[in-house]
Every structure is written in structure tokens, then in C-alpha cells.
C-alpha positions in Angstrom: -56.8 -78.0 -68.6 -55.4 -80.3 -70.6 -52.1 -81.5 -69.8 -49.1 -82.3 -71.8 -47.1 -84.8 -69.7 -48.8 -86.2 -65.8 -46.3 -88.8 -64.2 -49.1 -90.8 -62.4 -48.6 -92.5 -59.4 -45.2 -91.7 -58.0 -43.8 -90.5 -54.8 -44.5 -87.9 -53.2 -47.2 -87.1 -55.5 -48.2 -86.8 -59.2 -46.7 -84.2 -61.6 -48.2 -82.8 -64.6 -46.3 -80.6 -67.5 -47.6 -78.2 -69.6 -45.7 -76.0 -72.1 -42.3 -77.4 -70.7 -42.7 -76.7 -66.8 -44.4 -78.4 -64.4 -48.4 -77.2 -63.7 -49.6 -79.1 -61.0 -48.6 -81.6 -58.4 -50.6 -83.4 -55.4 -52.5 -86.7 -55.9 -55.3 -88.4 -57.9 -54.2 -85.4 -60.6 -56.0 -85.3 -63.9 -55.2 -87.9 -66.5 -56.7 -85.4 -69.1 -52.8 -85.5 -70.6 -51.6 -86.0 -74.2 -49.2 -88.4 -72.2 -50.2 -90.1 -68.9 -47.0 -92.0 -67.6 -47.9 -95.0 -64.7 -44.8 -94.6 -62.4 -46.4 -96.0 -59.6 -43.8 -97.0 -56.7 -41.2 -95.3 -58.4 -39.4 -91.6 -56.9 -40.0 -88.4 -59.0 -37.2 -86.2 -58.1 -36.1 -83.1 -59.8 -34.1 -83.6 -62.7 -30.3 -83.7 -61.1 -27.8 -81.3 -61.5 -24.4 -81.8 -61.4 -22.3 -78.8 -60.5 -18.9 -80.1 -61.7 -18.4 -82.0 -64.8 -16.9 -81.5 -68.1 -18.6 -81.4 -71.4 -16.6 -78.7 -73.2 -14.3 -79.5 -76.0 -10.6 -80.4 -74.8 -8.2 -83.0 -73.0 -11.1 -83.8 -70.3 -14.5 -83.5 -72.2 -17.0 -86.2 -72.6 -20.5 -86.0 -74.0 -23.0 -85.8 -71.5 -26.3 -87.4 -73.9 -25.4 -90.6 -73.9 -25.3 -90.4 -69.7 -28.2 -88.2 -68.6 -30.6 -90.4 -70.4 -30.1 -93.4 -68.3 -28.8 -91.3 -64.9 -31.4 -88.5 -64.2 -28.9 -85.8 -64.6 -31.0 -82.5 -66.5 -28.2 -80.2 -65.8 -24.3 -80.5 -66.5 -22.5 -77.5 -65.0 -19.5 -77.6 -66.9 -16.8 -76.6 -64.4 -13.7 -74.4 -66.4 -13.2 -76.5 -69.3 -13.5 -73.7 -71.5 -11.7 -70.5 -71.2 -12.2 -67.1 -73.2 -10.0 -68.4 -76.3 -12.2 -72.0 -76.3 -15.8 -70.3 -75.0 -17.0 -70.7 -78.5 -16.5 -74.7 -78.5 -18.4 -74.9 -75.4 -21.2 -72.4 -76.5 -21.6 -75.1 -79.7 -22.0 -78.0 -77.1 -24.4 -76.4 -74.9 -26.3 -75.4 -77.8 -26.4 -78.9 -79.5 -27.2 -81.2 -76.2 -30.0 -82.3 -75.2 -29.6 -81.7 -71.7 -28.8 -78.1 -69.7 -25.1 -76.9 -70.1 -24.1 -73.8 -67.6 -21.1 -72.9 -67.5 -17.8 -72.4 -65.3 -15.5 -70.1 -66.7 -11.5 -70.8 -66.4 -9.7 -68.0 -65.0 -7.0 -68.8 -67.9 -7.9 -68.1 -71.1 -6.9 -71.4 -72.7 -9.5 -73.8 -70.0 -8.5 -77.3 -70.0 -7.5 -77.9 -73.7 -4.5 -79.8 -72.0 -4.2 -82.4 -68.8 -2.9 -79.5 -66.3 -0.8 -76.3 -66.2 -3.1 -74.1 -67.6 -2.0 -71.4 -64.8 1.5 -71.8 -65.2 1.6 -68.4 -67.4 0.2 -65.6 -65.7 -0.5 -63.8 -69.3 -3.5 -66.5 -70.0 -5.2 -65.3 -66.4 -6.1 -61.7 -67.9 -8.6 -60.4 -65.5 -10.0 -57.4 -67.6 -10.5 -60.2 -70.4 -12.5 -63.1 -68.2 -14.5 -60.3 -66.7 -15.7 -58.9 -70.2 -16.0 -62.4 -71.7 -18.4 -63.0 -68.4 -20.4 -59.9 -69.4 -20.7 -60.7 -73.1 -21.8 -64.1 -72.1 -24.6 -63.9 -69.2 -26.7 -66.5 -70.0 -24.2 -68.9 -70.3 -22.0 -68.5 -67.6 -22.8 -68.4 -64.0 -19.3 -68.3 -61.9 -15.3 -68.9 -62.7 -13.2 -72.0 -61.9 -9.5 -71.9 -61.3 -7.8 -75.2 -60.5 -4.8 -74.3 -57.5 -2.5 -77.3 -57.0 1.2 -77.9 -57.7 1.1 -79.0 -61.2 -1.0 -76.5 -62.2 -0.1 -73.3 -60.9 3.7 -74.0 -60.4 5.7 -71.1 -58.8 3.0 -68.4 -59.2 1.2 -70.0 -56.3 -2.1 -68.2 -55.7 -1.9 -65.8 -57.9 -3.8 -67.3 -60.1 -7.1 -67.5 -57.3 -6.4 -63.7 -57.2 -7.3 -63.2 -60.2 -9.8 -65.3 -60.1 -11.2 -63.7 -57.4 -10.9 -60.4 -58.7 -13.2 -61.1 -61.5 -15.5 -63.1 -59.7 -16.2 -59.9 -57.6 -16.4 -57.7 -60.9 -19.0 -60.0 -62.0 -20.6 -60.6 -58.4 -20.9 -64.3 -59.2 -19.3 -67.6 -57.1 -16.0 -68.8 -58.1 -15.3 -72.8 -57.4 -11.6 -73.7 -56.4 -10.3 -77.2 -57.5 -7.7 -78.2 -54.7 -5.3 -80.6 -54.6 -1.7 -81.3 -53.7 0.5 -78.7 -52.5 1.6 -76.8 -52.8 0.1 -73.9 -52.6 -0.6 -74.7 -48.5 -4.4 -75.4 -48.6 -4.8 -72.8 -45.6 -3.5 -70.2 -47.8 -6.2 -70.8 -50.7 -9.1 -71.5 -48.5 -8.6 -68.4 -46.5 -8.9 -66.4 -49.5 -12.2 -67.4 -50.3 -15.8 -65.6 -49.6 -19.2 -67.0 -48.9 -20.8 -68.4 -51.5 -17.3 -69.5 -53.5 -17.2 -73.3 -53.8 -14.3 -76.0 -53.1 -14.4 -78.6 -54.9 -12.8 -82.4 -54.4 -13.5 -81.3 -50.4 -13.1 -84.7 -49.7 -9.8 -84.8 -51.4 -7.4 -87.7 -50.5 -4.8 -85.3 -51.9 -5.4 -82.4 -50.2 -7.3 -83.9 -46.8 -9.2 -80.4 -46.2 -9.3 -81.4 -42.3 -7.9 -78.4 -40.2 -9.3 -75.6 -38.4 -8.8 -73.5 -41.9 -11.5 -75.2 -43.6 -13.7 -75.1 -40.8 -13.3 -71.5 -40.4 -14.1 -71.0 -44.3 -17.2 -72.7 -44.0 -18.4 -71.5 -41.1 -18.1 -68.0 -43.3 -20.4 -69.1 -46.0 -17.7 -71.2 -48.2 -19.4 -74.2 -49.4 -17.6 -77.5 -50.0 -18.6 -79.9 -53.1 -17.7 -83.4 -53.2 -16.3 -83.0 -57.0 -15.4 -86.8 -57.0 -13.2 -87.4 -59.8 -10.1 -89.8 -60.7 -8.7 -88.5 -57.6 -10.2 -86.6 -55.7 -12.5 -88.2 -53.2 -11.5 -90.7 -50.7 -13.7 -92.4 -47.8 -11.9 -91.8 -44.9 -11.4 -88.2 -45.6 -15.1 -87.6 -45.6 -15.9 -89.8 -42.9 -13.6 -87.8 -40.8 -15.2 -84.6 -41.8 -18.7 -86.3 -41.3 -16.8 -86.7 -37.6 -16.0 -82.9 -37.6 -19.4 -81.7 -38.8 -18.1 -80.9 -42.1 -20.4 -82.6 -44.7 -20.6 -81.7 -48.4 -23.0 -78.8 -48.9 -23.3 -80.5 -52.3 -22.7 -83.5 -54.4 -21.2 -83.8 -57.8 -18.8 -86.0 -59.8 -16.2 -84.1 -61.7 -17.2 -86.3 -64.5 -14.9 -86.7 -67.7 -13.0 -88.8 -69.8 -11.0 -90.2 -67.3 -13.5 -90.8 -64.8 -16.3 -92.1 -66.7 -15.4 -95.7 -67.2 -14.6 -95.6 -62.9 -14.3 -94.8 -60.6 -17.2 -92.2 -60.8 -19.2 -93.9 -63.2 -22.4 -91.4 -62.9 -24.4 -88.6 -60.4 -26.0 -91.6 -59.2 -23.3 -94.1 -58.2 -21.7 -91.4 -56.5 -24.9 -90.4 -54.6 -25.1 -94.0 -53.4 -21.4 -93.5 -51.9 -22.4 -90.2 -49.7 -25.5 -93.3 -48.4 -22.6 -95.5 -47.8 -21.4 -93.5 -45.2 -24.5 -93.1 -43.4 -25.7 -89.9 -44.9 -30.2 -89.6 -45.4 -31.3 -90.4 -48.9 -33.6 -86.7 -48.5 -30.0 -85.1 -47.5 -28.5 -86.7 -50.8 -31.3 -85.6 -53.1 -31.2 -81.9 -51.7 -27.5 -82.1 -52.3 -27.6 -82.6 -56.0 -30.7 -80.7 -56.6 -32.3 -77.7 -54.7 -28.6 -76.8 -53.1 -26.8 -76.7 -56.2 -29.5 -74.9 -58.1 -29.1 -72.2 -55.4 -24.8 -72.5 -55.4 -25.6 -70.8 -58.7 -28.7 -69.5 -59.5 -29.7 -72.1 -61.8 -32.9 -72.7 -62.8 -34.7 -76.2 -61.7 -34.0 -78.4 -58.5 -37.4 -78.6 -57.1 -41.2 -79.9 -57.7 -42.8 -76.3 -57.7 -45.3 -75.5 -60.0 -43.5 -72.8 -62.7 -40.3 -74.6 -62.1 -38.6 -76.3 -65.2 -39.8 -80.0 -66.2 -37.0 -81.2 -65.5 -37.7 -84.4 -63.8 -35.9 -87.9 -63.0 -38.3 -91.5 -62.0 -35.8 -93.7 -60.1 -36.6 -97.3 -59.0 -35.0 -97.4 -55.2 -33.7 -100.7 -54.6 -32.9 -101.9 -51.2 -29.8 -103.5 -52.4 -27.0 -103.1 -50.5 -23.9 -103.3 -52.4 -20.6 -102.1 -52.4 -18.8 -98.6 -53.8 -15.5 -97.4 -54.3 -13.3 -94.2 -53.9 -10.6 -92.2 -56.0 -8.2 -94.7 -53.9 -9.9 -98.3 -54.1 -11.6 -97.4 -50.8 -14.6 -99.8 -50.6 -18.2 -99.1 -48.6 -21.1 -100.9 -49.0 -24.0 -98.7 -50.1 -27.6 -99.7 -48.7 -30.0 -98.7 -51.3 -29.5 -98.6 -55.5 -31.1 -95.8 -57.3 -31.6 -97.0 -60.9 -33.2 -94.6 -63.5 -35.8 -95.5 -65.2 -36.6 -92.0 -67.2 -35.4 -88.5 -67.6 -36.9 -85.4 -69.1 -36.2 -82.0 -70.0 -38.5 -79.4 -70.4 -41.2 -82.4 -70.2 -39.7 -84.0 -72.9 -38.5 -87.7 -72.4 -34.1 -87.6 -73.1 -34.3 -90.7 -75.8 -31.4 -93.3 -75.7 -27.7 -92.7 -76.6 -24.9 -94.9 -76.7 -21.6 -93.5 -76.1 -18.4 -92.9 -78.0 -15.1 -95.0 -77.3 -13.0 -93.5 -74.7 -10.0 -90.9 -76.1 -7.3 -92.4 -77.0 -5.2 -90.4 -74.3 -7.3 -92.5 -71.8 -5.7 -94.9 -69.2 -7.6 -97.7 -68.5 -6.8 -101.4 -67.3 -7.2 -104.4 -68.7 -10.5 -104.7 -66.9 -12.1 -101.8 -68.4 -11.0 -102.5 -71.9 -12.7 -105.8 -71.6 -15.7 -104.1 -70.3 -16.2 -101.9 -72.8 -15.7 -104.6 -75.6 -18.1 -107.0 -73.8 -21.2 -104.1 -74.0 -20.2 -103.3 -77.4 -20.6 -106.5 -78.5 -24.1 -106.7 -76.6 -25.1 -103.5 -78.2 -24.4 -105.3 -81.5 -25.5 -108.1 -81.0 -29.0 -106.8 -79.9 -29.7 -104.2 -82.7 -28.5 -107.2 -85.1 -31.5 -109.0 -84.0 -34.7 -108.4 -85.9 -37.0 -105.8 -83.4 -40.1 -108.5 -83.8 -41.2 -111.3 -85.4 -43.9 -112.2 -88.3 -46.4 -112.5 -85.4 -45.6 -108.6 -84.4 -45.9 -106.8 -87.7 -48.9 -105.5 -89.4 -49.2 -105.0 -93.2 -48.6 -101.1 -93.5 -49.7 -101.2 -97.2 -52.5 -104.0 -97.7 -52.8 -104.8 -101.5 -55.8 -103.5 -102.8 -58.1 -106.8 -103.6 -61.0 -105.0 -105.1 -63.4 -106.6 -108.0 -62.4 -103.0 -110.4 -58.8 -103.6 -109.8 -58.6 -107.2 -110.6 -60.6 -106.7 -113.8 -58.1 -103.6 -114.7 -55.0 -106.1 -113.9 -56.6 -108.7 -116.2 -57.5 -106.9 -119.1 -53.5 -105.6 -118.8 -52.1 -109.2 -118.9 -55.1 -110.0 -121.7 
């Protein structure tokens, strides 16, 4: 057959899209392709997936374009940004970007359209209203979030998990907990939980999810995701639960506005700070691909013929270099994984630049000046002519012919 897309070359082996998901894989595949792509020495991975960022419309929400492209990341599970009063805003985004936009539904009706306290009255956690919002809404939602720390929850404690809990289990789908300072105590939210429900920022600074509680949640079937953030990750929290046997079951970056410009950055950077602390770089990949696929459902995270295109070609670079945490905690990260094309589908994510931060964004000094610097560069670039006489060709030759010189004279005559 004919082929639409073959990546030629690669590790572990060729892979060749038809129709939008992948139809064969192995080596010395066909080049009988509209598109044969050389990506010889380079890693084909499946296109990464993300399980906690946020792309919905509100306080935290960034565009996720203008990152996948360069990063590898296929799918943005957007993690409770949107509510049932603000679903509609986030149905808009997933239907407009170019990349895969699952969803997270917040327990309280009004999501993240503010920094916290979303949880803070109980009449916005309607239970009877998330559950039919879930129902009306199937293909785009695949669990609930509910954020549990002081600021947000205030006196009502865990009531608001409750809830959430309750219409996870109306829905049978996974519910992810954001944890952070206390209270409430984090024993009394993790113990809660059920297999398959998800804590996110398990590597918390804020929360340091180290006793026997946690333990005893995962060994029940709770799985514990990085969720990286402004502040929620710090080094010597997860090398301590490395010590304990308590590693992430998966990786993501709790990407947004705030966390963009550092210290999260991407999917990738943060990968290279779980191989900064000594974890396999095959352990890595399955943590932001095949496991998270499976956390939720979702479709993609692996190579198999019938699965989605949705592939990532990284140049590995043994360059060790060093990473930081939520904290200013600094590693030094052995290899670089730099992306050097994304698709979804099969088709090739084409490059976006991205918007100025928010204006209700903190940064420093630093990354003000940063972000100047690469606009300038941007600017300067695309104010530079793309090539030179030497690399054009005349589009419209004029036509030199004996008739149409006589025509032109007789005219001027």
C-alpha cells in the first residue's frame, strides 16, 4: 500500500501512517509514502501526554500550540480548569487546537476562573449537577479534579473530595486530588481515595506525601503523578520517596501561566528532572505515555499498529546539564531530549509563537528580560528577507514570443 507518512530510520524501528494512525512499524519499511521523513539516529516515541496541565479559559490557562509543536506533547489533559458553568469555554479550546484536549472536570461549578478558593462555597460543588454535566459530555471528559488544600477549601475541609468522590463513582471514572498545605491533614484526603484516583504534586514540597498513609494508598491502587507546577515539586521530596519505593506512576507538569516561563518550562524538561535523579530514560517515557494513556482511557501512548499517529522524533543528547525544582533545588540531568517534530493524526504540528504572559503574572527581572530578548530575535529574524536573488525563481516568466512582440509593437506603432 501506499503510505501517507513513513518516519525512516529511527529507533526502535520505522513507522508508517496511513489515514491518520499508524500502519506498520519494523525495519527497512516501504518508502512507497506520499512523505518519507529520514529521522535516522533520532527516538520515535509516542506523541506525549500530559495528564495535568491547563488550557481552559481562566486565571491559569495558557495555549498549548505554540508548546506542543517544539515539545512532543499530542495530548494536554486539562486538569479542572473548567467547571460546569465555564465547560463551554473549554469545549471551544479543545475544539480549536491543534493538539488533543481531554478533560478534568472541577468538582465546583465555577473551575479555576480565579487563583484559588473555588471550594470555599459548598453550593458551587453540586454533585447531581457535575455528574449530569459528565454524562452530557462523554467524549470530552474522562475523570474530576478537586483541588484540597487550605486556601482552597477553607473550613469545609474534605467535603469538597466527597463530593468529588461521589460523582466520580456515579460516573465510574478516576478523580485526581491536587494536594497541598494543610490543612486538611494529608492522611485524611489520601485515605479517602480508591484505586485508580490520582494525586497530583506527589512530590509536593508543601505537602511532603512521606508517611505510612501514602504508602498504604498506593499500595491499594492510588497512583501518584508528579504534577510539577510553581510549587509543587521539590527534589528532596521525591528522592526520599525514590528511598521508600514510592516513584511517580506518572509524569506530568501542571503547566500554566505561571509555570510556563519556569520553573516547569515543558513535558520535556521536566522528564529530564525525574533522569536527574537516577530514574531509566524507558521508565520516563512509559511515564508520560502508555501509563497515563491507561490513568484515563485515552487514546494513543504506544507504537501499535491502529493506535493514533500521534508521534514525537527527539534528538537524545548526552549533555549533562542542570535542572531546577518548585524550590530552586538544583540536579544535574545526564541526557537532553530536544524535539525535533511532532504530529498528530500523522500530520506535522507547524510552528507557533506564543502570546505575552497575563498580566496577573509574576515574573522577575530575569524572565522579563528573557522574554524581550526572544522577541526581539523573533523579530529580527522574520524582518530578514527568507532568501536572496540567488534563491528565487521567476514564478511568472514574461512571455518573449516572436507573435507577442509583433502585437506589442504594432500597439506602441
Amino acid at each position: 500500500m501506499t503510505y501517507d507518512l513513513v518516519l525512516a530510520g529511527g529507533e526502535p524501528f520505522d513507522v508508517a501512517v496511513a489515514s491518520g494512525v499508524i500502519a506498520a512499524t519494523g525495519p527497512g519499511l516501504s518508502r512507497d509514502a506520499s512523505t518519507v521523513v529520514d529521522v535516522s539516529g533520532k527516538l520515535v516515541t509516542p506523541g506525549l501526554i500530559d495528564l495535568h496541565t491547563h488550557v481552559g479559559p481562566g486565571y491559569w490557562g495558557i495555549d498549548p500550540d505554540p508548546i506542543a509543536w517544539h515539545t512532543g506533547v499530542t495530548t494536554w489533559v486539562d486538569a479542572g480548569s473548567a467547571g460546569a458553568y465555564t465547560l463551554d469555554g473549554l469545549r471551544r479550546v479543545a475544539a480549536t487546537s491543534g493538539v488533543r484536549v481531554p478533560a478534568l472536570l472541577n468538582i465546583s461549578a465555577i473551575g479555576l476562573a480565579g487563583r484559588t478558593g473555588e471550594c470555599r462555597d459548598l453550593t458551587n460543588c453540586d454533585v447531581g449537577l457535575a455528574v449530569e454535566t459528565v454524562q452530557r459530555n462523554r467524549s470530552l471528559i474522562r475523570g474530576f479534579k478537586v483541588r484540597v488544600d487550605r486556601e482552597t477549601v477553607g473550613p469545609n475541609g474534605v467535603e469538597p473530595l466527597r463530593r468529588a468522590l461521589d460523582a466520580a463513582a456515579a460516573c465510574d471514572v478516576p478523580l485526581m486530588v491536587h494536594i497541598g498545605s494543610a490543612p486538611p491533614l494529608l492522611a485524611d484526603v489520601v485515605s479517602l481515595l480508591r484505586p485508580g484516583d490520582i494525586v497530583t504534586h506527589c512530590a509536593s514540597g508543601l505537602a511532603e506525601p512521606l508517611g505510612p498513609d501514602v504508602r498504604a494508598a498506593v499500595d491499594q491502587g492510588v497512583l501518584l503523578d508528579l504534577g510539577h507546577g510553581s510549587g509543587g515539586f521539590a527534589f528532596d521530596v521525591l528522592e526520599r520517596q525514590l528511598d521508600l519505593g514510592l516513584a511517580p506512576h506518572t509524569i506530568s507538569t501542571d503547566l500554566h501561566c505561571r509555570s510556563v516561563a519556569g520553573p516547569v518550562f515543558d513535558l520535556p524538561t521536566t522528564m529530564a528532572k525525574l533522569l536527574a535523579v537516577g530514574l531509566p530514560l524507558a521508565d520516563v517515557l512509559d511515564m508520560v505515555t502508555a501509563r497515563p494513556a491507561r490513568a484515563l482511557g485515552l487514546p494513543g501512548g504506544s507504537l501499535e499498529v491502529g493506535a493514533p499517529a500521534d508521534l514525537a522524533v527527539f534528538d537524545v543528547r548526552a549533555e549533562p546539564h542542570p535542572v531546577v525544582d518548585s524550590h530552586r533545588q538544583v540536579r544535574t540531568a545526564p541526557l537532553r531530549l530536544v524535539n525535533v517534530a511532532t504530529y498528530v493524526a500523522g500530520r506535522r504540528l507547524p510552528p507557533r509563537f506564543p502570546a505575552p504572559p497575563s498580566p496577573w503574572v509574576p515574573l522577575t527581572d530575569a524572565q522579563r528580560a528573557a522574554l524581550a530578548r526572544r522577541e526581539q530575535a523573533l523579530r529580527d529574524l522574520l524582518n530578514e528577507p527568507l532568501a536572496g536573488v540567488d534563491g528565487l525563481a521567476e514564478q511568472f516568466r514574461r512571455d518573449r514570443t516572436e507573435e507577442t512582440l509583433h502585437a506589442q509593437a504594432r500597439h506602441q506603432g
